[in-house]
N, C-alpha and C positions, 0 to 999 in steps of 0.2 A: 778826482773821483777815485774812489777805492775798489781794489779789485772785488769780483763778487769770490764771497767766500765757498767752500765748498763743501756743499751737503751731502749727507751720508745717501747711499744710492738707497730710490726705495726698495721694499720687502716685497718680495713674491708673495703671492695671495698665500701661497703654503706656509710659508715661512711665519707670516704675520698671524696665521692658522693657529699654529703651533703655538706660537709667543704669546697669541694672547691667551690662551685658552688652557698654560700650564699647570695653574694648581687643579683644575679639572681634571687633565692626564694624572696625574698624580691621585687625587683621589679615586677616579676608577682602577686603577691600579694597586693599591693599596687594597680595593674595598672587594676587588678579584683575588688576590692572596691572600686575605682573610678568609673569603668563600671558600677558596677552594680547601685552605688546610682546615675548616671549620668542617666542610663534608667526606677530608681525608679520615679525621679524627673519628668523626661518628660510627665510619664504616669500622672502619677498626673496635673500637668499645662496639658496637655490633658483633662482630666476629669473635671478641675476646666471649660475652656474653653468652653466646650462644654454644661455646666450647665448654664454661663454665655449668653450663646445662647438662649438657652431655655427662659432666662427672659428677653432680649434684643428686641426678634424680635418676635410680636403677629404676627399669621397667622389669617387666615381667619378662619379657626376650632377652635380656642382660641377664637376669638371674638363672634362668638355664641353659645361658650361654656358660655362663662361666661353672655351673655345676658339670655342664660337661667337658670342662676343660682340666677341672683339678683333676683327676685321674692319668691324665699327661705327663702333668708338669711332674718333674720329678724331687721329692721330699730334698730338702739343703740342709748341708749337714754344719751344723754349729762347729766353730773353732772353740776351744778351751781356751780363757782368757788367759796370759800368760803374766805371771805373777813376777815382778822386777824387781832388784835388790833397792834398800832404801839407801838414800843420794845421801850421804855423809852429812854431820852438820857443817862442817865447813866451806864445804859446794857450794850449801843452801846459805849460808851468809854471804858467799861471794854471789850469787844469783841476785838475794837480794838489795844487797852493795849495788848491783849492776842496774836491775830495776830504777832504784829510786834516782841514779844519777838521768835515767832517760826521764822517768817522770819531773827530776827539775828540767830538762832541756824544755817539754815542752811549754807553747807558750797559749796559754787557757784563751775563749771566744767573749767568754762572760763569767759572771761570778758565780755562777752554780756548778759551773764546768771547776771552775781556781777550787769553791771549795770543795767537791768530791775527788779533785787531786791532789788537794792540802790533806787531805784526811786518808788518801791511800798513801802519801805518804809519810803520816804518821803512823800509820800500823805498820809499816816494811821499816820504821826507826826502833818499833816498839820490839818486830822482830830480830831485829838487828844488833839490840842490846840487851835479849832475855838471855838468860843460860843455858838454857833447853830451848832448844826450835820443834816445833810439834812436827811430824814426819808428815812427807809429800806423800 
């Protein structure tokens, strides 16, 4: 006679609960983190919304809010732009010598990106080998 073999001990009702009933946990769980970032979200575009209002549309109370406010505030006084010495031409060949060795490094996504950096850097060749550089 052969010994009796030995069976897996059985499952607690809990146990068996759980095991059977997994992809169930799993979808409510899932279908609760979707809710909730689904009503985090809303509230949010809510709020952005309703701020958005606030600076869209003056009322009547805004417009002599702020008629009484400019007499406050007081007048800013503009700087004079300050006018800079022009960058040599040979700066500006080294600048853009320097340029187009970045624009070969980089490496393009798609071909409309290759050709608008195939074609920048053809004008920084064109610059590169005119006589005159037009000033920055």
């Amino acid at each position: 006679m052969e010994p009796p073999k030995p069976e897996d001990p059985p499952l607690t009702s809990k146990e068996s609960f759980i095991k059977r009933y997994k992809p169930v946990w799993r979808f409510f769980l899932v279908f609760n983190l979707g809710l909730a970032g689904y009503i985090f979200a809303k509230e949010k575009m809510k709020k952005m919304s309703s701020e958005d209002d606030k600076f869209a549309k003056p009322t009547v109370e805004d417009s002599k809010a702020t008629e009484e406010m400019e007499p406050l505030v007081p007048p800013t006084v503009v700087e004079p732009v300050k006018v800079r010495e022009p960058i040599p031409e040979e700066q500006q060949r080294e600048l853009f010598q320097w340029i187009l060795e970045e624009k070969r490094k980089l490496k393009p996504k798609d071909t409309e990106e290759k050709k608008r950096i195939d074609e920048e850097k053809a004008i920084l060749k064109q610059f590169i080998r005119a006589k005159s550089i037009p000033q920055l």
